[in-house]
Backbone bond lengths (Angstrom), bond angles and torsions (degrees), N, CA, C in turn:
res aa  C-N    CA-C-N  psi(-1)  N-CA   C-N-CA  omega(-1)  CA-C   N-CA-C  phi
1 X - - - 1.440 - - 1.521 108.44 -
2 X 1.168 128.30 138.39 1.374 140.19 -166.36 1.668 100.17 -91.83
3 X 1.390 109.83 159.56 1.588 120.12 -174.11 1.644 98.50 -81.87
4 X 1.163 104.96 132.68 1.919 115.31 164.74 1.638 91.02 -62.83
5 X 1.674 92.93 135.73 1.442 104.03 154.86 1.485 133.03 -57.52
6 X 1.462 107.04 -40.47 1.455 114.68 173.90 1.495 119.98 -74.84
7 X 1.505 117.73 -23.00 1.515 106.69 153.14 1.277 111.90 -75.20
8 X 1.274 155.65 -2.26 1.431 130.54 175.82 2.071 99.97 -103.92
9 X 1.230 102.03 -13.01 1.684 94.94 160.16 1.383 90.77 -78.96
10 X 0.977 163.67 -68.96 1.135 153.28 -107.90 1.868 93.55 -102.83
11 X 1.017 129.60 -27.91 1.200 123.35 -172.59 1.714 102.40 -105.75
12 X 1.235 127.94 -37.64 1.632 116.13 140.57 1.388 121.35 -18.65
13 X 1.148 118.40 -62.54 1.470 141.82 -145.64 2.144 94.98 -77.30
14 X 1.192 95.69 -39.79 1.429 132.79 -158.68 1.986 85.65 -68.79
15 X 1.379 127.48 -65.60 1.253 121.63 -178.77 1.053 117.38 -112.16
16 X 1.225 116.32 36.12 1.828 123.89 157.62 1.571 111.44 -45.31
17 X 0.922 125.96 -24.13 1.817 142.28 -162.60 1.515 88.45 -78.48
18 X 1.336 129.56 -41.77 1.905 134.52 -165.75 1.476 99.85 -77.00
19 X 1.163 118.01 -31.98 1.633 104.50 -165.25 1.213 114.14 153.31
20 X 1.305 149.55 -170.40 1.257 171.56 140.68 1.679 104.02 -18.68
21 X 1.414 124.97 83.94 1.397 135.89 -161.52 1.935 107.80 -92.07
22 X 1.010 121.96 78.87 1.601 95.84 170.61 1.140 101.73 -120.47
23 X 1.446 121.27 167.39 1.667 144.49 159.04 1.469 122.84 -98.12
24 X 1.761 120.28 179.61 1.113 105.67 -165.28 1.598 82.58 -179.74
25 X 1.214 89.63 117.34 1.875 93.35 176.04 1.239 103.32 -80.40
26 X 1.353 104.53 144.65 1.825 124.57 159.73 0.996 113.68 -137.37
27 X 1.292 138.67 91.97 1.554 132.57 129.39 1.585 98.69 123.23
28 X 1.735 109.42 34.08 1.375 111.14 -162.32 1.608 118.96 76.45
29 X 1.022 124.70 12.03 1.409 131.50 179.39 1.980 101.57 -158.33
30 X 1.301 101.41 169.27 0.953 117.79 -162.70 1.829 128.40 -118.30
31 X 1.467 109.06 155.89 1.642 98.39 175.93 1.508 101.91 -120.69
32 X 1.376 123.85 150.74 1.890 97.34 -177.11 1.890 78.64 -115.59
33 X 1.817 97.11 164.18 1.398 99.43 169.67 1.821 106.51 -134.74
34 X 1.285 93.43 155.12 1.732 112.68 -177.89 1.333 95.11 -102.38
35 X 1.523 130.01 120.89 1.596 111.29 167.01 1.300 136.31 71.21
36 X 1.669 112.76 -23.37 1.762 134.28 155.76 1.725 75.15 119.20
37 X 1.204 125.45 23.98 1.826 105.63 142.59 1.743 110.88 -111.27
38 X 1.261 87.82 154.71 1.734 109.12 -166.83 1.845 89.91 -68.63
39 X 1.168 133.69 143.80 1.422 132.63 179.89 1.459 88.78 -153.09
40 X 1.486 146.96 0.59 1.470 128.16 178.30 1.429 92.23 -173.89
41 X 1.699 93.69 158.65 1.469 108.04 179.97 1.601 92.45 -125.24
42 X 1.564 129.38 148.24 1.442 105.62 144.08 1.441 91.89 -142.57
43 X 1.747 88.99 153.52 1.533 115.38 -141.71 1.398 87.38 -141.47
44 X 1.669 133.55 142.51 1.515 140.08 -161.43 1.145 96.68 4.47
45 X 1.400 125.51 100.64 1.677 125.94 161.63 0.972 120.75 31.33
46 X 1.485 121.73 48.74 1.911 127.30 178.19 1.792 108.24 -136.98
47 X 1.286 122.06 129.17 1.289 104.93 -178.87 1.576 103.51 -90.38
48 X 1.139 136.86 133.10 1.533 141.79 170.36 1.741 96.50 -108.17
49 X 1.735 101.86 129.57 1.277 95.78 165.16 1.618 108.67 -132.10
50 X 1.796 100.31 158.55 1.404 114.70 -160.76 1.929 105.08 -59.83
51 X 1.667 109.42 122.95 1.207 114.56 -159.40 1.790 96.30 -78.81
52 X 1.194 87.79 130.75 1.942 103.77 170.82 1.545 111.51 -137.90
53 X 1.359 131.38 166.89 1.398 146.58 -136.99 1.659 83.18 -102.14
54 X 1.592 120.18 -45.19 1.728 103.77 -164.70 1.782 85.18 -72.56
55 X 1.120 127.58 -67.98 1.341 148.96 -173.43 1.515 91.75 -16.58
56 X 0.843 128.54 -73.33 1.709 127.52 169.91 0.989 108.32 -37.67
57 X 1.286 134.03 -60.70 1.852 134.80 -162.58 1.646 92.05 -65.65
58 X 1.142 105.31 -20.66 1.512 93.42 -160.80 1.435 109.34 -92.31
59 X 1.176 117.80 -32.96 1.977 135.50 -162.42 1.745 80.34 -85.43
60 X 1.460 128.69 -45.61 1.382 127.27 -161.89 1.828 106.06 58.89
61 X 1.070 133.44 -110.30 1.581 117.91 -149.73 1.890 81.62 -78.57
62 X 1.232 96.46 123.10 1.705 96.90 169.95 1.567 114.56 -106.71
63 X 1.070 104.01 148.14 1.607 112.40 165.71 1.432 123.44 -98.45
64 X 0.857 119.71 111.73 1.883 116.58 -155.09 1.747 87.22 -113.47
65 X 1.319 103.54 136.84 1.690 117.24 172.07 1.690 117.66 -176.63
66 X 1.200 112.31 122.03 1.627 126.93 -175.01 1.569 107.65 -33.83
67 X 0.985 125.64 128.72 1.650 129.63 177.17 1.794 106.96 -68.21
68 X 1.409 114.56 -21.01 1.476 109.88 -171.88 1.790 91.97 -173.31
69 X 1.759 118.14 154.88 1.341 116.53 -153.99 1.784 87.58 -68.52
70 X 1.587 105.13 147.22 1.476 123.24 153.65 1.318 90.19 80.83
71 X 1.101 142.91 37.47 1.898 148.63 175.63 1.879 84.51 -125.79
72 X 1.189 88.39 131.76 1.644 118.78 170.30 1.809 111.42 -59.71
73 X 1.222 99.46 140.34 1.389 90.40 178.85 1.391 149.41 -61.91
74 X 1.432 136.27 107.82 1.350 138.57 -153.07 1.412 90.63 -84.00
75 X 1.262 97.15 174.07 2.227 113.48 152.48 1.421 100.36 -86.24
76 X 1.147 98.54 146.19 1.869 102.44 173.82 1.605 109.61 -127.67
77 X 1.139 97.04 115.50 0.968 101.34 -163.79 1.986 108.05 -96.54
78 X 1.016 100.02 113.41 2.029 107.62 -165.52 1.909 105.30 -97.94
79 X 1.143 108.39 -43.28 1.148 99.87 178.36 1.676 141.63 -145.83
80 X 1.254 92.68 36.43 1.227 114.73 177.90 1.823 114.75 -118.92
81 X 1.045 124.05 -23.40 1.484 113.72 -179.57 1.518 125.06 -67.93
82 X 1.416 103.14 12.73 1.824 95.23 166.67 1.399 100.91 -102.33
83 X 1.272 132.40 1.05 1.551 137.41 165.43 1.477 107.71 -78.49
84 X 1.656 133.93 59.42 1.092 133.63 126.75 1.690 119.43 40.30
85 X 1.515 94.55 -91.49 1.886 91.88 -174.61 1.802 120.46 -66.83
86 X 1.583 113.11 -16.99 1.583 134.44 -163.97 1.763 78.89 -89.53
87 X 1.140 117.95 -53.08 1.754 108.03 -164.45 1.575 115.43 -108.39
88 X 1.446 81.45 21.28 2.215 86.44 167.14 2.297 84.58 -115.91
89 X 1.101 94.27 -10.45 1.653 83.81 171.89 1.199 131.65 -86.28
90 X 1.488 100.21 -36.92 1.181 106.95 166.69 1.129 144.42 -92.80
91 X 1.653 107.35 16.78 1.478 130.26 173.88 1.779 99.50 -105.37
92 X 1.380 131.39 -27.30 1.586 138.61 138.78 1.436 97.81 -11.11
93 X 1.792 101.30 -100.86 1.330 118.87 -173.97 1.524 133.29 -30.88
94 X 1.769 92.13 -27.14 1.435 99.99 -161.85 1.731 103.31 -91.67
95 X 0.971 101.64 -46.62 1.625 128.75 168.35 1.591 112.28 -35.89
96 X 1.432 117.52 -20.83 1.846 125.31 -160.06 1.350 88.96 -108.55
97 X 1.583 129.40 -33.63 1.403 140.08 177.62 1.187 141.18 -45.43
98 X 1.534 90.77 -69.89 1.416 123.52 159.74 0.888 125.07 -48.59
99 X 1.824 127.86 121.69 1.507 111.34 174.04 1.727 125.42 -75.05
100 X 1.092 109.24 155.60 1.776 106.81 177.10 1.533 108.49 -36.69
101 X 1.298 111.45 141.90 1.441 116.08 155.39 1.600 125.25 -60.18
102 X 1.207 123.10 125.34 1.312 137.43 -167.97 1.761 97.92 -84.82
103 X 1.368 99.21 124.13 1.444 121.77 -161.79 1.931 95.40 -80.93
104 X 1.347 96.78 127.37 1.740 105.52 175.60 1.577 117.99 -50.55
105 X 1.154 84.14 131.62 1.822 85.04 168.14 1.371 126.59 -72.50
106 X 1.319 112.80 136.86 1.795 92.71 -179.05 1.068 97.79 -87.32
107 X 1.514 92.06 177.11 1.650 111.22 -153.84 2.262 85.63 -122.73
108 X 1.561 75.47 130.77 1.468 94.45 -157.52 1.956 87.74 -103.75
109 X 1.493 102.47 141.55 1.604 107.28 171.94 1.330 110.58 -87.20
110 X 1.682 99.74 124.41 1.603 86.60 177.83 1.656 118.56 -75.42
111 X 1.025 96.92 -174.47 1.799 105.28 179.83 1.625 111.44 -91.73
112 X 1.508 93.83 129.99 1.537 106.13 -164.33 1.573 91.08 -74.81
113 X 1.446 100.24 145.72 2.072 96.09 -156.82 1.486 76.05 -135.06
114 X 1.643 108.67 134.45 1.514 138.37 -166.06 1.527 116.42 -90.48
């Protein structure tokens, strides 16, 4: 089942307080970014966020589960993301963690060979 559009405004909207919030569909589902790094996926109406060491101290009992089969384990976050200031914090924390996104390579034309 694919993510509702109006839950991923709604969960945008949700950690505007962390920073620079956009999304970006992939494949019928989604990646959200803090700053232009990837910090969450949500995948059939579930937010999974990118697992880090404060991010744990911080969620305390975590629920850890793959956003989609053979994807590494996220935090899943079930019932806390309509709490605003708890999930603009922990997209903060998560955001300092994470390393930068690694900028695409361009894609070079090869040489038409005779």
């Amino acid at each position: 089942m694919a993510t509702d559009q109006d839950l991923i405004d709604f969960i945008v909207d949700q950690m505007g307080d962390a920073g620079r919030i956009a999304s970006r569909k992939m494949f019928g589902e989604y990646a959200l970014y803090c700053d232009d790094k990837v910090v969450a996926l949500v995948c059939d109406n579930q937010l999974f966020v990118k697992p880090t060491e404060k991010g744990r101290n911080y969620i305390g009992d975590v629920v850890e589960a793959p956003p989609y089969p053979g994807a590494k384990n996220y935090f899943l976050i079930e019932d806390r993301f309509d709490d605003r200031e708890w999930l603009s914090e922990l997209i903060r924390i998560t955001v300092q963690e994470v390393p930068a996104t690694k900028p695409k390579k361009s894609r070079t034309k090869r040489a038409a060979r005779h």
